[in-house]
N, C-alpha and C positions, 0 to 999 in steps of 0.2 A: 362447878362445871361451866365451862367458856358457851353458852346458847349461839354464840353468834355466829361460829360457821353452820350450824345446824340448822340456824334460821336460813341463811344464803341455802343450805340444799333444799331446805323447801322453794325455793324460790324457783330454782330449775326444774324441781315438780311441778311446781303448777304453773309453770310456762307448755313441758312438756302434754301434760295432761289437756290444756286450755286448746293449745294447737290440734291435740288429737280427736276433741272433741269438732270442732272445725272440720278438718279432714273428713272426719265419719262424715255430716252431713253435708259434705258437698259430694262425696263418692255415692251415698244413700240416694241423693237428689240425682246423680245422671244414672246411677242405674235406672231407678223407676221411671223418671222426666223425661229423659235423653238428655241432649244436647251436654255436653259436659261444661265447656266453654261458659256458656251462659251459667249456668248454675254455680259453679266454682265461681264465678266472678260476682255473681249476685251474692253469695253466704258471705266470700271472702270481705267483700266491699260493708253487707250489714252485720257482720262479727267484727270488724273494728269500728264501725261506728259506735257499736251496743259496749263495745269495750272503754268508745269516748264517756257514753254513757256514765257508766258504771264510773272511771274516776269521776266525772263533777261530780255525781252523788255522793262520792267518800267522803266530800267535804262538810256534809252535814251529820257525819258522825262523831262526834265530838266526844262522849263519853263511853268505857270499857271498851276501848277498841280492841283488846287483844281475844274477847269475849266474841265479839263482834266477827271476829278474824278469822276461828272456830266455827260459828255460825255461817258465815260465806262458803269455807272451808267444805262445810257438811250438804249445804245450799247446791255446791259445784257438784260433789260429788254425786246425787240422787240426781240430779237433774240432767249430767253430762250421762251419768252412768244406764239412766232406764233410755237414754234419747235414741239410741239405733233401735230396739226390740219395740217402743215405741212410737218410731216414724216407720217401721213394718210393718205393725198392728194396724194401725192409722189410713195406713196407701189401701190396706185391705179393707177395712170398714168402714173410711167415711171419703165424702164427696168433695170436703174443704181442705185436702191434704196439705195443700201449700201453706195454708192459714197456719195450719201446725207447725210444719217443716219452718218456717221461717219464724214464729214465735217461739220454738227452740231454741233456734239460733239467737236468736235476740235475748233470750233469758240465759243463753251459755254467757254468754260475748258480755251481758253487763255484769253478772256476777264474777267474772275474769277479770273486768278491770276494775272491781272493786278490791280483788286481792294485793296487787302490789303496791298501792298506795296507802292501805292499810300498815301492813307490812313494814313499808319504810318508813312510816312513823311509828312503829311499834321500834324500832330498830335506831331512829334518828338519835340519841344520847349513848349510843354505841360506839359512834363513826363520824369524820368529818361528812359533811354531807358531799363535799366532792365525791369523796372516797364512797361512800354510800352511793351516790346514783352511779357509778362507774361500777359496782361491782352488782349491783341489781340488775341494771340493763343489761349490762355482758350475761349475766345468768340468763336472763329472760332470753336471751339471742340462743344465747347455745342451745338452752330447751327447747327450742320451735327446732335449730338446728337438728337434736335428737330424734326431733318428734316426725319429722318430716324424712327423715332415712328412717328410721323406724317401719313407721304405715306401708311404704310400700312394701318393702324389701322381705317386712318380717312380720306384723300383725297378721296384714289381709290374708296373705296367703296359708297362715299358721292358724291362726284364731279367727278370721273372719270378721266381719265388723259387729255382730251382737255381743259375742266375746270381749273383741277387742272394748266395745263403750263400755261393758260391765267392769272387767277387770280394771280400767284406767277410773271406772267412779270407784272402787276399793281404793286404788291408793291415791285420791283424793282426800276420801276419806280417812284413811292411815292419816295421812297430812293433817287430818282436822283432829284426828283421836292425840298425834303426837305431841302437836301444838299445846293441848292441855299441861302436859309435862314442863317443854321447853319453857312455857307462858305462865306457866303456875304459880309465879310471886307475882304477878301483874292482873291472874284474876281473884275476882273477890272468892274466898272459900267456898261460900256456900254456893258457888255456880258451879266448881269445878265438877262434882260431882252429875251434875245433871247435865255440863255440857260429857262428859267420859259416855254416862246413858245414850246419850243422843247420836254418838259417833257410834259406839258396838252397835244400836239398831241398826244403823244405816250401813254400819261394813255389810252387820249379817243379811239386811235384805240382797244385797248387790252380790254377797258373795250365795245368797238360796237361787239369785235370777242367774249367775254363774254358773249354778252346777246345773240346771235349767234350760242351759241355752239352747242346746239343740229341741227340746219342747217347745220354747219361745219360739224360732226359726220358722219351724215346722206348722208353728199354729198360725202364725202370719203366712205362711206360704201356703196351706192348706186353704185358706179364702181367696187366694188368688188364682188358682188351679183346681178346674172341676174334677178332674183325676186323682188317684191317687200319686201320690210323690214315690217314686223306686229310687231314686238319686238324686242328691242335692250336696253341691259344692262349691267353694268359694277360689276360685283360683286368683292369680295376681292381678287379671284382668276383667274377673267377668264373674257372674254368677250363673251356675249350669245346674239347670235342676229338669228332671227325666221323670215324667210324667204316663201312665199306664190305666188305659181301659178298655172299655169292651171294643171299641173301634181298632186297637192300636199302644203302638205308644208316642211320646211327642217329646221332643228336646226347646225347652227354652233356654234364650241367654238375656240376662239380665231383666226377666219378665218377658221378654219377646218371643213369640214361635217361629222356632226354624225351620222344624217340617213336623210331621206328624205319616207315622211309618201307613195308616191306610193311605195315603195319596200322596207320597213324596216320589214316587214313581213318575206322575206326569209332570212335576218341577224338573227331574235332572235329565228323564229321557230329552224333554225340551230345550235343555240347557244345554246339553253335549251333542247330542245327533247330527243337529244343522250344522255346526262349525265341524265335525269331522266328515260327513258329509259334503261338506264345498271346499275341501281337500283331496278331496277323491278318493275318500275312504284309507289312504295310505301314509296315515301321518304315523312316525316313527317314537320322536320327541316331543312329548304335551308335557305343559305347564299349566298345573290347577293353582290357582292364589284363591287362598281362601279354603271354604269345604273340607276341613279337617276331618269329619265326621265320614270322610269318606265313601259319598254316595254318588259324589261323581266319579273319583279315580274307579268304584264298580263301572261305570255306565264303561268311562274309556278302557277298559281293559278286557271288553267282549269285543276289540279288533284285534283281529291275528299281526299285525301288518305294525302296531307299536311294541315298540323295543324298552322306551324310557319314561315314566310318568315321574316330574319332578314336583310333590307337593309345598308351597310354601304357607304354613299357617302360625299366625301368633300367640298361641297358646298350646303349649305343650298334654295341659291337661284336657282337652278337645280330643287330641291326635290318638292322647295315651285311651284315653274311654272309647275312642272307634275299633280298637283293637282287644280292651278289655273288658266292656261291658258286652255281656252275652248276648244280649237284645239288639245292642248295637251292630255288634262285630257280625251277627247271623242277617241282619239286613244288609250290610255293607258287602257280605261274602267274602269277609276277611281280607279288601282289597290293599287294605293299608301292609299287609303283611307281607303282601306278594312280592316278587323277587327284581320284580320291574319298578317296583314304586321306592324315591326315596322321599323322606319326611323331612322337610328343615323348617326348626319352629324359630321364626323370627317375623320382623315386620317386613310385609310384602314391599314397601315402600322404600325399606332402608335395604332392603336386598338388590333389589331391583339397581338401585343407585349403586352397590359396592361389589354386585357379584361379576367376573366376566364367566361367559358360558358360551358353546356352540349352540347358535341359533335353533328357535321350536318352531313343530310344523301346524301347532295347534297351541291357543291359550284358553284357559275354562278361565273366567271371575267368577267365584263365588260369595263374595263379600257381603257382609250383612246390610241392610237397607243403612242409606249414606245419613241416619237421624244425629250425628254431631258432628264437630270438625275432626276428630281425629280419623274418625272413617270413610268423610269427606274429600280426604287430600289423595284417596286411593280411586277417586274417581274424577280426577284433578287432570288440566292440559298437561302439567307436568309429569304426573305418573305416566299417563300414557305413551309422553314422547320417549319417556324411561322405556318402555316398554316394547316400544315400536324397536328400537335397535337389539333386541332380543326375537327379533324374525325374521323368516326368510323372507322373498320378496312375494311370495304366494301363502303365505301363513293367514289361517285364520284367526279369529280372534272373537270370544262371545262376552258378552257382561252381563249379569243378572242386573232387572234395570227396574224394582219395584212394579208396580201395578199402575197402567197408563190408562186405566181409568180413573182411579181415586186418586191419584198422584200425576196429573198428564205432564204438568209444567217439568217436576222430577224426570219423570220419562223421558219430557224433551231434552232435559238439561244435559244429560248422560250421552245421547243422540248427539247433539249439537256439538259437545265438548272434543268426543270423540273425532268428529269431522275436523272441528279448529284443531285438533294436534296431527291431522295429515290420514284421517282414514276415508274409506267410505263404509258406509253405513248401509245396513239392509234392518228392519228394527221389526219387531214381532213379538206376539202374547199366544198365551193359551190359558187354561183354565187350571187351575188347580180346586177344587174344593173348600179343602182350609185356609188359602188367602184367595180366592175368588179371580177376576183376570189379571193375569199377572206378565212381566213385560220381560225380553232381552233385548238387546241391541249383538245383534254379527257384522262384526269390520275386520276388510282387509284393508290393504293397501294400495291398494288398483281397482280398478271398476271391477264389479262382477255381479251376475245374474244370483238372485235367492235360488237357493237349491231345492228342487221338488222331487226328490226320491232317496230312499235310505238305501244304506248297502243291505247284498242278499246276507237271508245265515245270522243276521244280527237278532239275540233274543229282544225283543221287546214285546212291551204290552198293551200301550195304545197307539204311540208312534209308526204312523205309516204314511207313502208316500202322498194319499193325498189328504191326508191330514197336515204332514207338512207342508206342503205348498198353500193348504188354507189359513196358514198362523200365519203367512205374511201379506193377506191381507186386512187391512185397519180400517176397522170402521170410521166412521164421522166423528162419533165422539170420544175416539183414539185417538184419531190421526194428529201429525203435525197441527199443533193450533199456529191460526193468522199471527197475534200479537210475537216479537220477537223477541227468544227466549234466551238469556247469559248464558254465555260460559262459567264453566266454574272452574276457576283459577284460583291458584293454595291461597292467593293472597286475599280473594272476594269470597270463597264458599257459597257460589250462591244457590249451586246443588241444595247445602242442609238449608237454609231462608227458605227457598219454592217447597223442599220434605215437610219440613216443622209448621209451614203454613196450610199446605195442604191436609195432612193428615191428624192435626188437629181439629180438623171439621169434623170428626168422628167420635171424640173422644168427650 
C-alpha cells in the first residue's frame, strides 16, 4: 500500500484540527473577556508564536520520530480536545483564568508545530523535497482554509464549542491511532502495541467527555449562575442561557445580564416613553435596533397612534425564543407576534447602510453595552449619520447608554458622538435594581426641551410625569465631566477603550 497520500490527508487533518482549536479559544476568550479584537489578536499572535516554538524543538528529535509523531499526535488530541470544557470550568473556579486560557493556547500552538516537521521528515525519502514542501504547505493552507468556513458556518451553531473541541481532539486522535498502521514498518514492534493502547484511551476519554457534553456545559455554567439554568444555547453569534428563580427569571448573553424579568420594567419603560413622548405621543413608524427579546416592541405598542414597529436584530435565535419560550413570550405579551411588528434578523449596521425605507417617527437602540469593536461601530459617528437620514426632521431618537455612574466617560462617549454626527442631545438615568443607575441619551435633530409628561391611558408601572422630568436631572457625579471626551469613530473606537477601562474597575 502507497502511505504516502494518506500521510498528505493527515496533513490537512491536523492543519484543520490545529486551526480549530485556535478558533475555539479565541471565541471562548471574547465571550467571557469581551473585547473580541483584542483577544483574537492576542491567541492569534501567541498560537503562531508557540507554533514557532514547537518547530525549533523538532530539531532535537533525532530518534523514532514516526513514534514520536503518534505521541504529538495523541499530545494534540487530549490537550485541544478537553481545552473549551476546560477554559469553562476554569472562568467558573478560579481567579487566574487568563494564566489558563493562554497556557493552552501556548501548549496547542507548540505541539502543532511540532507535527508538520515531524511529518516531513518522516516523509522526506518519499518525495523531492520541492515537491514535498509544496504539497505539505498547500495541505496545511487548505486545512486552516476548511477549518475556518467550518467554525462559523457549521460547528458553533450545530455543536457548540464544547462539542465542537471534543469531537476535533477524536480525530486527532484517530490521526494518532491511524499513524500506527500507516507508520508501522518505521516503528519498533514492540512500541506499536502500547502506542495503539494509548490512542483507544485517549479516543475513549474524548469520545465519554462527547457524550457528556451537555453535563460538562452545564456544570461550568451552573457556577456561573446563582439560578437555575431553564435554557441554554449556542447560537452563531452568542451564547443565550435563561436563568430562573424565586425573584424571576433573567436572560444572559455571553455571560452578561440583559435583564432580569422582576425589574426589566424600569429599563424599557425608561427606554421608550421619553422618546415617544417628545413626539407627541403620535408616532406611527418606530424602529427598535437591537431588543430582539422584545420588551421594548411591548412598551411601543401600548400607543394606539403606531401603525409599524420595524425590528432589526442580529440573531435569529433571540427573535425566535421571544416568541417561543413561554416565559419569554408571556413577559413580552407576545409583542413580536403582533400584526404591526416586522422582525428582520440582520446586522443593524449593514442594514442601515443597504436598506431604503420611508422615514421613522421614533428610533428605540437597544444594543448590548459597546464591550468590543464589533458592537462598537453601532454606536459610531458613522452609524449614526446612517441613521439620521432614516428620519424625519422631528423624529426622535433614544440609545441605551450603559451606566453614567460606573461608566461616565462611556456615557459621555455616546453623548458626545451623537452630537458630532448632527444631533442634540437631552442624556438621562434611572434606577434599575439589577444593573444599579443606569443611563440613555434622547437626540433629535433640532433643539428641544426634555419632555416632562407621559401620555394619558398608557399602562405603566413606575413611569410618571414627574418621575420623568426627574431622570433628566444629573447629578454632580453624572454629569458631563470637565476633561474632554473622543468621539468614537469606527476607525478609533474609543467608545470600547473608556468601556473596558472603566468597567474593569469592578471585576
Amino acid at each position: 500500500m502507497n502511505r504516502t497520500p494518506l500521510l498528505f490527508l493527515n496533513v490537512f487533518v491536523i492543519a484543520t484540527c490545529g486551526l480549530i482549536y485556535e478558533l475555539l479559544a479565541g471565541t471562548l476568550a471574547s465571550y467571557v473577556l469581551g473585547d473580541s479584537v483584542t483577544q483574537f489578536s492576542i491567541i492569534i499572535g501567541l498560537y503562531l508564536f508557540a507554533m514557532g516554538v514547537g518547530s525549533w524543538l523538532s530539531r532535537f528529535i533525532d530518534k523514532n520520530i514516526a513514534e514520536r509523531f503518534v505521541d504529538v499526535e495523541l499530545a494534540v488530541a487530549i490537550l485541544g480536545g478537553i481545552s473549551a470544557p476546560l477554559l469553562f470550568l476554569s472562568f467558573a473556579a478560579v481567579s487566574y483564568f487568563s494564566v489558563i486560557l493562554y497556557g493552552v493556547v501556548f501548549g496547542i500552538g507548540t505541539l502543532v508545530g511540532l507535527e508538520i516537521p515531524l511529518l516531513m521528515r518522516i516523509l522526506k525519502d518519499e518525495l523531492d523535497f520541492k515537491e514535498l514542501v509544496a504539497r505539505v504547505l498547500a495541505l496545511d493552507y487548505v486545512g486552516a482554509l476548511a477549518a475556518s468556513l467550518l467554525f462559523p458556518i457549521l460547528l458553533v451553531p450545530t455543536l457548540g464549542l464544547v462539542r465542537t473541541s471534543l469531537l476535533f481532539g477524536i480525530l486527532n486522535g484517530a490521526v494518532g491511532l491511524w499513524g500506527t498502521w500507516l507508520l508501522a514498518s518505521v516503528i519498533k514492534p514492540g512500541k506499536l502495541t502500547f502506542l495503539r493502547i494509548k490512542a483507544i484511551v485517549v479516543i475513549a476519554i474524548l469520545a465519554a467527555g462527547l457524550i457528556k457534553a451537555d453535563a460538562l456545559t452545564n456544570l461550568a455554567e451552573s457556577e456561573l449562575f446563582q439560578d437555575a439554568i431553564v435554557f441554554a444555547r449556542s447560537s452563531k453569534y452568542q451564547r443565550i442561557v435563561v436563568t430562573r428563580g424565586r425573584a424571576g427569571f433573567a436572560m444572559f448573553l455571553n455571560g452578561n445580564l440583559q435583564f432580569n424579568s422582576f425589574d426589566e420594567y424600569r429599563y424599557h419603560e425608561a427606554l421608550v416613553h421619553p422618546a415617544m413622548s417628545s413626539v407627541g405621543n403620535s408616532a406611527e413608524k418606530v424602529l427598535v435596533l437591537g431588543g430582539g427579546d422584545g420588551l421594548a416592541v411591548r412598551e411601543i405598542l401600548k400607543y394606539d397612534s403606531v401603525k409599524k414597529i420595524t425590528l432589526v436584530d442580529l440573531d435569529p435565535e433571540i427573535t425566535a425564543l421571544a416568541t417561543k419560550l413561554p416565559l419569554l413570550k408571556e413577559l413580552n405579551k407576545g409583542a413580536l407576534t403582533d400584526e404591526r411588528v416586522e422582525v428582520i434578523n440582520r446586522d443593524a449596521f449593514v442594514w442601515l447602510a443597504e436598506t431604503k425605507t420611508d422615514p421613522f417617527d421614533a428610533v428605540v437602540i437597544d444594543f448590548p453595552d459597546p464591550n468590543n469593536f464589533a458592537l462598537g461601530k453601532l454606536y459610531s459617528t458613522r452609524f449614526y449619520k446612517m441613521l439620521r437620514k432614516k428620519l424625519k426632521p422631528d423624529s426622535a431618537v433614544v440609545v441605551q447608554s450603559t451606566s453614567p455612574l460606573y461608566a461616565r466617560k462611556s456615557f459621555w462617549c455616546i453623548a458626545t458622538t451623537l452630537e458630532a454626527s448632527g444631533f442634540k442631545v437631552r442624556p438621562y438615568h434611572t434606577t434599575v435594581p439589577s444593573f444599579g443607575i443606569w443611563g440613555y441619551v434622547l437626540a433629535k435633530q433640532n433643539e428641544f426641551e426634555a419632555p416632562d409628561s407621559v401620555a394619558d391611558g398608557i399602562d405603566l408601572k413606575f413611569l410618571d410625569s414627574g418621575t420623568l422630568a426627574s431622570m433628566f436631572e444629573l447629578s454632580e457625579d453624572i454629569d458631563r465631566p470637565d476633561e474632554e471626551i473622543e468621539v468614537n469613530r469606527l476607525d478609533n473606537q474609543a467608545l470600547v477603550r473608556y468601556y473596558e477601562a472603566e468597567w474593569n474597575r469592578f471585576e
